[in-house]
C-alpha positions as CSV (number, residue, x, y, z in Angstrom):
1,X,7.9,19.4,3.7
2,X,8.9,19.8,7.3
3,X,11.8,18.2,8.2
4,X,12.0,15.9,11.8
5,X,15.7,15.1,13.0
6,X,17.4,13.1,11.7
7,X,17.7,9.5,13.0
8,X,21.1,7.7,14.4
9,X,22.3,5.6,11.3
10,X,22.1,1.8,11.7
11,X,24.1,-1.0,11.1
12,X,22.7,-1.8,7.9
13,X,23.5,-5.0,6.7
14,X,24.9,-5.5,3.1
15,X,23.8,-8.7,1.5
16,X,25.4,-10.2,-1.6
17,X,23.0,-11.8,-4.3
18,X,21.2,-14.0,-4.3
19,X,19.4,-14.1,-1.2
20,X,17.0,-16.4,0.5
21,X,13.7,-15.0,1.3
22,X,10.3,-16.0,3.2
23,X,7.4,-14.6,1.8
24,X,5.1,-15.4,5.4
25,X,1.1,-14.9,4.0
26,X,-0.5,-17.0,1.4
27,X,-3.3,-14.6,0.6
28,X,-3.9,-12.0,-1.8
29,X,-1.3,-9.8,-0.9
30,X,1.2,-12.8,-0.3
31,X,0.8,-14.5,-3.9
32,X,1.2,-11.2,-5.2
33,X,4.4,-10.8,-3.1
34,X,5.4,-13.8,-5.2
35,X,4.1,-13.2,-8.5
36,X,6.2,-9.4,-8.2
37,X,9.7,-11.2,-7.2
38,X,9.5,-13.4,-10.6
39,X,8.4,-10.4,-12.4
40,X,11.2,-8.2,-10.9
41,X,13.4,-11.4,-11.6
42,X,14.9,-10.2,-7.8
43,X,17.8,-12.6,-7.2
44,X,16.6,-15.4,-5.0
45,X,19.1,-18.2,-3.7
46,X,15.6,-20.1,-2.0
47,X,12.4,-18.6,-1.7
48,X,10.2,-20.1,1.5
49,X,6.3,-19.5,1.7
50,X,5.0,-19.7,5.1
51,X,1.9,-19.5,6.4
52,X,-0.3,-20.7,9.6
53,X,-0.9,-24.3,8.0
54,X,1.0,-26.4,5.8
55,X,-0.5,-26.3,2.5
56,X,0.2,-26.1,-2.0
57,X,0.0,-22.9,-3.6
58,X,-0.8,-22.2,-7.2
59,X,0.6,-18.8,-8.5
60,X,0.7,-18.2,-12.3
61,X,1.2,-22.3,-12.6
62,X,4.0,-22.3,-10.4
63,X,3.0,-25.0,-7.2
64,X,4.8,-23.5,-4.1
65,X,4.8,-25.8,-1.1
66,X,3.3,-23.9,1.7
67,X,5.2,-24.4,5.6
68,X,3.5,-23.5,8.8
69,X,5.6,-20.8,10.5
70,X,7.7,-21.7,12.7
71,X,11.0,-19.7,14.6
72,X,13.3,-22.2,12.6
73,X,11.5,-21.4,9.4
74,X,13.8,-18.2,9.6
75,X,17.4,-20.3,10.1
76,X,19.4,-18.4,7.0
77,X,16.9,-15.7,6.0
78,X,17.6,-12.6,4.6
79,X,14.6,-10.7,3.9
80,X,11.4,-11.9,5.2
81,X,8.4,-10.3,3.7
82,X,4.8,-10.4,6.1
83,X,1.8,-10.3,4.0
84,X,-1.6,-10.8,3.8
85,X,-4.0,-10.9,7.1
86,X,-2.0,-12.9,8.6
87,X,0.1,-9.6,8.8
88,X,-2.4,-7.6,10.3
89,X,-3.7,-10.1,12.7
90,X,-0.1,-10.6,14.7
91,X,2.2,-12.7,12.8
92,X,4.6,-10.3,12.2
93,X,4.7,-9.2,16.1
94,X,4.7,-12.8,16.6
95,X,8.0,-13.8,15.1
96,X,9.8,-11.0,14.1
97,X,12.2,-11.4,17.0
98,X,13.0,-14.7,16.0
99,X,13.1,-13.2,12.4
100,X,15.3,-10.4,13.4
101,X,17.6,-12.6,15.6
102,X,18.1,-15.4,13.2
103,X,19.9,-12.5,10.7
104,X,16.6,-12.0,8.2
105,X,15.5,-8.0,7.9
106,X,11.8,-8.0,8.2
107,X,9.7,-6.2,5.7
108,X,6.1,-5.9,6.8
109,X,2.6,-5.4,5.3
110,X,1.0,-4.9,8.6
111,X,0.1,-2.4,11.1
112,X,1.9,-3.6,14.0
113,X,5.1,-1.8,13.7
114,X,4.1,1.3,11.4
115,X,3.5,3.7,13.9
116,X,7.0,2.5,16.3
117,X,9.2,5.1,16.4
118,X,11.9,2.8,16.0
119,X,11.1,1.4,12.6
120,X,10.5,3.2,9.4
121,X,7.5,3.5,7.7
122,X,8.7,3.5,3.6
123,X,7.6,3.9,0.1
124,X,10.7,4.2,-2.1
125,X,9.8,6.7,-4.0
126,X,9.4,9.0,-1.6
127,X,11.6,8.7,1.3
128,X,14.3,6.2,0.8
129,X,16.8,8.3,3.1
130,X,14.7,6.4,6.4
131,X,15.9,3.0,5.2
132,X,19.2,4.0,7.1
133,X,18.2,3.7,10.4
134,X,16.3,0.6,10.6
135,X,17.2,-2.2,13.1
136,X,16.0,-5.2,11.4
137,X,12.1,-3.9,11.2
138,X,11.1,-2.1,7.8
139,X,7.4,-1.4,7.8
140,X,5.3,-1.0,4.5
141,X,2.3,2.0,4.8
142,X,-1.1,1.5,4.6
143,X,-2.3,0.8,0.9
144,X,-4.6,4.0,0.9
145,X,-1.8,6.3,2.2
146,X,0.3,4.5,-0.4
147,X,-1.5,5.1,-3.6
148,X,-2.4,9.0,-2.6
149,X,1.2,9.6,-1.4
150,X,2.5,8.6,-4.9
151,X,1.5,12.1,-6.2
152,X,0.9,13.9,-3.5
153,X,4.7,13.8,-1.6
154,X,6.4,15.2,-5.2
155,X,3.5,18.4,-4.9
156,X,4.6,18.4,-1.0
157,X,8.1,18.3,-1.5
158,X,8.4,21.1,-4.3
159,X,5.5,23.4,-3.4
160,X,4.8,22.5,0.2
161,X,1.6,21.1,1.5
162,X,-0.7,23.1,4.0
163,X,-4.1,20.6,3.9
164,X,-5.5,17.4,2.6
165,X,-8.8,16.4,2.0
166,X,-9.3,12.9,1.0
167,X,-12.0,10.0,0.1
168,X,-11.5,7.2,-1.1
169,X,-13.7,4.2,-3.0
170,X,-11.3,1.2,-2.3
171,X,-11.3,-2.4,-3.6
172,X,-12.3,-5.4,-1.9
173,X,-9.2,-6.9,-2.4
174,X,-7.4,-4.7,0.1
175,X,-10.2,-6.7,2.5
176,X,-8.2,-10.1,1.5
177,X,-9.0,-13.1,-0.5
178,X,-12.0,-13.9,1.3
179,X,-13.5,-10.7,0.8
180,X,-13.4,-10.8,-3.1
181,X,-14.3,-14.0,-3.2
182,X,-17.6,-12.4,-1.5
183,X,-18.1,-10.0,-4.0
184,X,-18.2,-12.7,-6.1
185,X,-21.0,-14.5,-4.5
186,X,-23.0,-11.6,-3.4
187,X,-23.0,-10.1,-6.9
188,X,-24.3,-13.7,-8.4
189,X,-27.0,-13.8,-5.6
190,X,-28.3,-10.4,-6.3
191,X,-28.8,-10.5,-9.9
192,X,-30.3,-14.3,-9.4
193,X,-32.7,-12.8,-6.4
194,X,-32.9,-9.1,-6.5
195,X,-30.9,-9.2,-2.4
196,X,-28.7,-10.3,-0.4
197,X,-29.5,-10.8,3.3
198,X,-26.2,-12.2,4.1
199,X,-23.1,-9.7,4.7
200,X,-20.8,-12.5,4.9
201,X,-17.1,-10.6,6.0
202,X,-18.6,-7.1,5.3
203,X,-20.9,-5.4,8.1
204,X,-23.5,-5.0,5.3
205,X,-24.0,-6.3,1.9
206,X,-21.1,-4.9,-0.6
207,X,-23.0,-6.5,-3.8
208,X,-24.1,-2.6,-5.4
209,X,-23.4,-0.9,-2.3
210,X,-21.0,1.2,-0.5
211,X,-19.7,1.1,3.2
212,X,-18.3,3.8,4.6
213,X,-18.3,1.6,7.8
214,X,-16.4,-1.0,7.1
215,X,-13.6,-0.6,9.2
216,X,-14.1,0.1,13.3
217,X,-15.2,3.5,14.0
218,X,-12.6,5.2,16.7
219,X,-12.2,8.8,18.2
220,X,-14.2,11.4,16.9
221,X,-16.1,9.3,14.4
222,X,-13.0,8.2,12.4
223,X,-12.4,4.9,11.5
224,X,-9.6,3.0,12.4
225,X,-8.3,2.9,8.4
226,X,-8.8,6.9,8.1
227,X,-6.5,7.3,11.4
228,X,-4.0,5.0,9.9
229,X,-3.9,7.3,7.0
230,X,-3.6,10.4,9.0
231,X,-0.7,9.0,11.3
232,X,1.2,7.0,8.4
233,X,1.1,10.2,6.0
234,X,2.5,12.4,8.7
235,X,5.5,10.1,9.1
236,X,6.1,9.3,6.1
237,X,6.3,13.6,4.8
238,X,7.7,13.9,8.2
239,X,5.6,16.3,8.9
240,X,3.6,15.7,12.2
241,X,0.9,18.8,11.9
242,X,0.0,18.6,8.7
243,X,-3.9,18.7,8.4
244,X,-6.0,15.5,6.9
245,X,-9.2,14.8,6.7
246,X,-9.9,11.7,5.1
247,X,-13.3,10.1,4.4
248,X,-12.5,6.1,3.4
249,X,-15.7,3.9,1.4
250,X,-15.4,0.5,0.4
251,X,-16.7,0.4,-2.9
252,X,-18.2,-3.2,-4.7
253,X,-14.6,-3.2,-7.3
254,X,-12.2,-6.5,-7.2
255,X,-9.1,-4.5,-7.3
256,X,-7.4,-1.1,-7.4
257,X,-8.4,1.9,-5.0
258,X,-9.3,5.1,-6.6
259,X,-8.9,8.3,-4.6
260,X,-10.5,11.9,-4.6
261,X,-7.8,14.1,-3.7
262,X,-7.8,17.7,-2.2
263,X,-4.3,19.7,-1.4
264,X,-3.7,23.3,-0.2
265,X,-0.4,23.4,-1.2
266,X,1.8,26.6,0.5
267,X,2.5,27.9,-3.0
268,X,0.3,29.4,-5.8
269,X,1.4,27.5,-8.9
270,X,0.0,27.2,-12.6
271,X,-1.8,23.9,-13.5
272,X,1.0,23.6,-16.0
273,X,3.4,23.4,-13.1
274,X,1.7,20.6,-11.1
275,X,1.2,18.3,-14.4
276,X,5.0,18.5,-15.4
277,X,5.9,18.2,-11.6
278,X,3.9,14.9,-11.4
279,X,4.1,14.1,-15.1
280,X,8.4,13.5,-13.9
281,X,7.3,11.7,-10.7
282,X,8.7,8.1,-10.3
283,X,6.1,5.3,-10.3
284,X,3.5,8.0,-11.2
285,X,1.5,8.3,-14.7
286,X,-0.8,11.4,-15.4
287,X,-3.5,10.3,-17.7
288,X,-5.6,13.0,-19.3
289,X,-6.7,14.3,-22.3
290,X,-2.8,15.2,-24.0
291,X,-1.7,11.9,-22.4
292,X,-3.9,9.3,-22.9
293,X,-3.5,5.7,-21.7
294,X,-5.3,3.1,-23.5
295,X,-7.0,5.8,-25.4
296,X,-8.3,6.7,-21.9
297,X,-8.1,10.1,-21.0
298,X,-9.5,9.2,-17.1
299,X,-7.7,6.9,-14.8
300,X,-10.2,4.4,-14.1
301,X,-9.3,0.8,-11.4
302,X,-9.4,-1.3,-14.4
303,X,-6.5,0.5,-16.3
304,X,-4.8,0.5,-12.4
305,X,-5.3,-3.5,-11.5
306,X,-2.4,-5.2,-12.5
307,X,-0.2,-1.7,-13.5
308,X,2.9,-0.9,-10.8
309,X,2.6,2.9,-11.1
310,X,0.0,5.2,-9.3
311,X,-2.5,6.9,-12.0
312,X,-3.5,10.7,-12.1
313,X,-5.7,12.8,-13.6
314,X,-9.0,15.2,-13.2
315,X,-6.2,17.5,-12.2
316,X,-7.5,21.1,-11.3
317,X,-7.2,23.8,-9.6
318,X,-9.8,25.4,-6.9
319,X,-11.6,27.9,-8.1
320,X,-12.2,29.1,-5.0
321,X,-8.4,29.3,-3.7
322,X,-5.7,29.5,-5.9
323,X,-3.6,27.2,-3.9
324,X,-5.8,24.4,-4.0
325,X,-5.4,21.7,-6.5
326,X,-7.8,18.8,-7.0
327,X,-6.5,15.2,-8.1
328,X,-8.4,11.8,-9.0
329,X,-5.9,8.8,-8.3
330,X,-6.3,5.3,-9.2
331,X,-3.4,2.6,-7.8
332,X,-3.5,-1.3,-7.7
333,X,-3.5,-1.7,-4.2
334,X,-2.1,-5.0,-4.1
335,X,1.1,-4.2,-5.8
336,X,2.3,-0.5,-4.6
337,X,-0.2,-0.4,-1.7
338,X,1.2,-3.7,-0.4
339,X,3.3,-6.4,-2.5
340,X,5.2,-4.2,-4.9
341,X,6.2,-1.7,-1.8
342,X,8.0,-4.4,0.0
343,X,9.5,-5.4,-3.0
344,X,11.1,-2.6,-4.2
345,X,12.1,-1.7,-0.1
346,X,13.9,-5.2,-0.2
347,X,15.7,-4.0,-3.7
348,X,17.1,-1.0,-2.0
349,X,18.3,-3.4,0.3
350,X,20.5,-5.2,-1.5
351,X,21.6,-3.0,-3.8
């Protein structure tokens, strides 16, 4: 991996547990925000949950009350974690001066600070180190990048990484709460009329289909999620050249992306190398026939949904070139592409 230089440390505040935290989203990606802090049994002093309207919230049988956002909601934060579409649609641009003035450290699902020089851009597992010079703005990656970076930055780092090819068939759940709810619906209405006429939040039907157009189409014919992938997994392997070509599909499954995964790595190594490299990975689990999960010998979305590590298997090598390796990858993209990820960065935090 190619290494960029290294960033001014920052005066990185030390907080004693237990902390008061705002989870601001009451989506998908929010209630699993707050599902994973009771799991994780993360040492909370008061939790808030914010949102654009005042509102109850069910998780697991737990009612949360639900406060609009307001600059005061953040008097006394520590962490603040942005989920959810309200993440991506502004709201952590919105407030997270107020946040970052009031003493919270901002943790954010959205895309509005990924790509600022000025704020990391951090999965844990992978490179921790850029935690040190934040100033008060973490940013969380794109689920995609997320779930194909879990295997592919250990290969990067050890063998070094020349190319990636990727496509991906990803969950309607990464589209929000609204979005599966419309699988729902569109699934009923096709088996009760043999269509569906109505998109509803998808530009076409999802119902038994696939849409490799359901994000905005930019430069070059590239959607706005695969450019997100290409600029979020340079930062992360600080490497700014590295070549990716990614192909991104929204595929009619509730939850957990699966990705088809192409390397050129730098070195020629065995197959038996790559499994034990990823096979020791953090947060990674290779599934295959002399590791079986579930009696499973395929990761599959439905072993993912619900699981906190990245899946792996149909690993191969390219016949074609011997440095080319071949990788399917399955990963709940609610918890390590989104809610777990800011999680575990607020962990590092205060530990």
């Amino acid at each position: 991996m190619n290494k960029t230089k290294t960033k001014p440390k920052s005066a990185i505040k030390k907080f004693t547990p237990p902390v008061t935290v705002a989870v601001v989203g009451a989506g998908a990606v929010g209630q699993e925000m707050i599902r994973i802090l009771q799991q994780r049994e993360f040492p909370i002093k008061e939790l808030r949950v914010l949102a654009r309207s005042s509102r109850s919230l069910d998780v697991d049988g737990i009612t949360y009350e639900v406060r609009e956002t307001v600059p005061e909601s953040f008097d006394n934060v520590q962490i603040a974690l942005f989920a959810g579409t309200e993440g991506e649609k502004g709201a952590a641009a919105i407030f997270s001066k107020e946040a970052v003035a009031r003493g919270a450290v901002l943790i954010d699902n959205g895309s509005d600070f990924r790509m600022d020089p000025k704020v990391p851009l951090v999965i844990p597992e992978i490179n921790p180190e850029d935690l040190v010079w934040h100033s008060g703005i973490i940013s969380n990656p794109n689920c995609t990048a997320s779930v194909m970076l879990m295997p592919v930055a250990p290969l990067a780092k050890k063998y070094g990484l020349k190319k990636i090819i990727l496509s991906t068939y990803q969950a309607v759940s990464g589209a929000g709460a609204k979005a599966l709810a419309e699988l729902r619906s569109q699934t009923e209405t096709f088996l009760e009329k043999g269509e569906v006429k109505d998109p509803g939040c998808f530009p076409d039907p999802i119902a038994f289909n696939v849409l490799s157009h359901n994000w905005k189409i930019e430069d070059a014919g590239y959607s706005n999620e695969e450019l997100k992938v290409i600029a979020e997994t340079r930062k992360i392997l600080h490497n700014p050249k590295l070549a990716i070509a990614p192909t991104t599909v929204r595929v009619p499954v509730f939850n957990a992306h699966s990705e088809s995964i192409y390397l050129e790595l730098k070195k020629n190594v065995s197959l038996k190398e790559i499994i034990k490299t990823l096979s020791k990975a953090p947060g990674v689990i290779v599934v295959d026939e002399s590791c079986p999960l579930n009696n499973k010998v395929c990761p599959m979305p439905v072993e993912a949904s619900g699981r906190d590590e990245v899946l792996v298997g149909r690993i191969r090598k390219d016949p074609a070139n011997p440095k080319g390796v071949l990788l399917w990858a399955c990963g709940d993209n609610l918890r390590k592409g989104a809610a777990l990820n800011a999680v575990q960065i607020a962990e590092c935090l205060i530990r």
